[in-house]
KEZA-239490 format. One record per residue: x, z, y of N, C-alpha, C in turn; residue number from 1; residue in one letter. Coordinates in steps of 0.001 Angstrom, whole numbers, plus 500000, padded with zeros to 6 digits. Example, Ala and Ser with C-alpha at 12.3 -4.5 7.8 and 13.67 -1.06 7.14 Angstrom:
<vextors>
VEXTOR    n.u    n.w    n.v   ca.u   ca.w   ca.v    c.u    c.w    c.v num residuo
VEXTOR 513190 507800 494310 512300 507800 495500 513200 507800 496700   1       A
VEXTOR 512850 507080 497750 513670 507140 498940 512900 507870 500030   2       S
</vextors>
This chain:
<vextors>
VEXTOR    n.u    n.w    n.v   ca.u   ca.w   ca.v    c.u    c.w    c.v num residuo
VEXTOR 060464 771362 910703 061104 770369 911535 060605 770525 912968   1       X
VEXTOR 061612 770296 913967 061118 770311 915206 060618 769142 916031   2       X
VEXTOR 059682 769372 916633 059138 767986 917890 060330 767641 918736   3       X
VEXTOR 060808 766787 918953 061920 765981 919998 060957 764791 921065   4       X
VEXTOR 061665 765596 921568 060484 764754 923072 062214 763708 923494   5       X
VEXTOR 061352 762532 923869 062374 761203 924728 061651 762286 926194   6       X
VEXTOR 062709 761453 927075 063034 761488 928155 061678 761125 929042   7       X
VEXTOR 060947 760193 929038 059452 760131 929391 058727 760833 929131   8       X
VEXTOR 058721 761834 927910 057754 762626 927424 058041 763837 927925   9       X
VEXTOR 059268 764370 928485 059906 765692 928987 059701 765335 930420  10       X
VEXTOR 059853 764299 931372 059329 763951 932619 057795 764616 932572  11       X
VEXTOR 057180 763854 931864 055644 763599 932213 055295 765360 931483  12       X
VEXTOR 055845 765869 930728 055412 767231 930309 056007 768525 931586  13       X
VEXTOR 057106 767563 932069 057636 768845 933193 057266 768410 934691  14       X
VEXTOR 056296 767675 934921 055828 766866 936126 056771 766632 937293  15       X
VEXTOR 058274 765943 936582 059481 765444 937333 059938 764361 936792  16       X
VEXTOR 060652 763964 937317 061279 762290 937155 062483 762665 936239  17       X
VEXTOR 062627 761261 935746 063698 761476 934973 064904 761764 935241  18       X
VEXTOR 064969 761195 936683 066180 761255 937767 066915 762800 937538  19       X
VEXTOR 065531 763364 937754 065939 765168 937726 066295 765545 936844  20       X
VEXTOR 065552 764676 935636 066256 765930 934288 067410 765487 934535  21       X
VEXTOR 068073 764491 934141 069544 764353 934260 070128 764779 935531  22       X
VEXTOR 069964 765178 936656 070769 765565 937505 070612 767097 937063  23       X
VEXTOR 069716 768237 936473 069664 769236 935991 070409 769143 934533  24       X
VEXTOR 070653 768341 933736 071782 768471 932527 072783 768316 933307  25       X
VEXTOR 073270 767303 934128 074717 767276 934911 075068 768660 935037  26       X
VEXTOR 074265 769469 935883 074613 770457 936784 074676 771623 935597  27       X
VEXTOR 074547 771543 934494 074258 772794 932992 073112 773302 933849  28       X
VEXTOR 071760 773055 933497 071073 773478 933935 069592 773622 933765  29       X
VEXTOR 069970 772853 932366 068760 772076 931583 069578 772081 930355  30       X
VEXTOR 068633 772260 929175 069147 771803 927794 069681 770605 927714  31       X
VEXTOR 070611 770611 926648 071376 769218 926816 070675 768679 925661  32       X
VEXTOR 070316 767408 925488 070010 766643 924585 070698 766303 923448  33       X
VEXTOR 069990 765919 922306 070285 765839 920534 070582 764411 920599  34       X
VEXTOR 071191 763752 920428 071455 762376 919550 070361 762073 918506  35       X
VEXTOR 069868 761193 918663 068410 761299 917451 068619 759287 916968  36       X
VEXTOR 070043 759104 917473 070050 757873 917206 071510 757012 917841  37       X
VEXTOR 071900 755511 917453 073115 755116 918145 072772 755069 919241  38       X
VEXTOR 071826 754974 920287 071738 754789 921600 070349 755455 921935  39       X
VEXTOR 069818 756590 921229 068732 757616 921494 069129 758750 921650  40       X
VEXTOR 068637 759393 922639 068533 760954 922713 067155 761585 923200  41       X
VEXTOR 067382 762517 922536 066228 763455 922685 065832 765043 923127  42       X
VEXTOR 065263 765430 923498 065261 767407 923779 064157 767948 922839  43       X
VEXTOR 064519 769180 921996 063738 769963 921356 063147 770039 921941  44       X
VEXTOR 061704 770195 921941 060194 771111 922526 061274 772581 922493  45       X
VEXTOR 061021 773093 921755 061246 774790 921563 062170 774789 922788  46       X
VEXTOR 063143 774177 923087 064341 774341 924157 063836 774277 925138  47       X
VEXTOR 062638 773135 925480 061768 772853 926873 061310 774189 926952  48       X
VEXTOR 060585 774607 926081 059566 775544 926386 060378 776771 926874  49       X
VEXTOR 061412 777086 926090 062090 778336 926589 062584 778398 927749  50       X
VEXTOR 062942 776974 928445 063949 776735 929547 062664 777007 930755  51       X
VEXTOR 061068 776449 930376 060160 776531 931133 060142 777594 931355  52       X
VEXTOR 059704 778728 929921 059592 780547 930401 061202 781308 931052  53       X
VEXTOR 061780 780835 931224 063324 781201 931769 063120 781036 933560  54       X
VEXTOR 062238 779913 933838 061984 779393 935095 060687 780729 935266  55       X
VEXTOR 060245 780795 934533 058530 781502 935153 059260 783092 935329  56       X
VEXTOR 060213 783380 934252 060793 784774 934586 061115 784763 935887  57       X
VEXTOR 062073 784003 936289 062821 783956 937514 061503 783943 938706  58       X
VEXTOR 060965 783389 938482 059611 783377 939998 059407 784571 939578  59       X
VEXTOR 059183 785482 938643 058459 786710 938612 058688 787908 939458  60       X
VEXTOR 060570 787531 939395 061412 788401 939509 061602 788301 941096  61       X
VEXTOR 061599 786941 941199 061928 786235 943126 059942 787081 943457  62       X
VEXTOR 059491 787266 943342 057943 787521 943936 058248 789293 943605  63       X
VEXTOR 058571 790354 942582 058762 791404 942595 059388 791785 943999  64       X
</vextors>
């Protein structure tokens, strides 16, 4: 089974506001969130993490 992080827990793990994640799902730009309930949603860890190493590629590549 996978870890599902709320929206506070993906802020405070990606040291941004919540404001951002959702203006980064608006824009497809960010994993989109799971339904984990009638009025809950949530983001896989595994999806954070990949979307994080997707970001660290890209600086690698912008600094090459």
């Amino acid at each position: 089974m996978q870890k599902i992080l709320r929206i506070k827990e993906v802020a405070a793990t990606l040291s941004v506001s919540r404001w951002t994640i959702r203006r980064l799902v608006d824009q497809g730009d960010f994993p989109q969130p799971v339904r984990i309930g009638d009025r809950s949603k949530g983001w896989l860890l595994s999806e954070i993490e990949a979307w994080e190493q997707e970001r660290m590629a890209e600086r690698v590549k912008v600094a090459a």
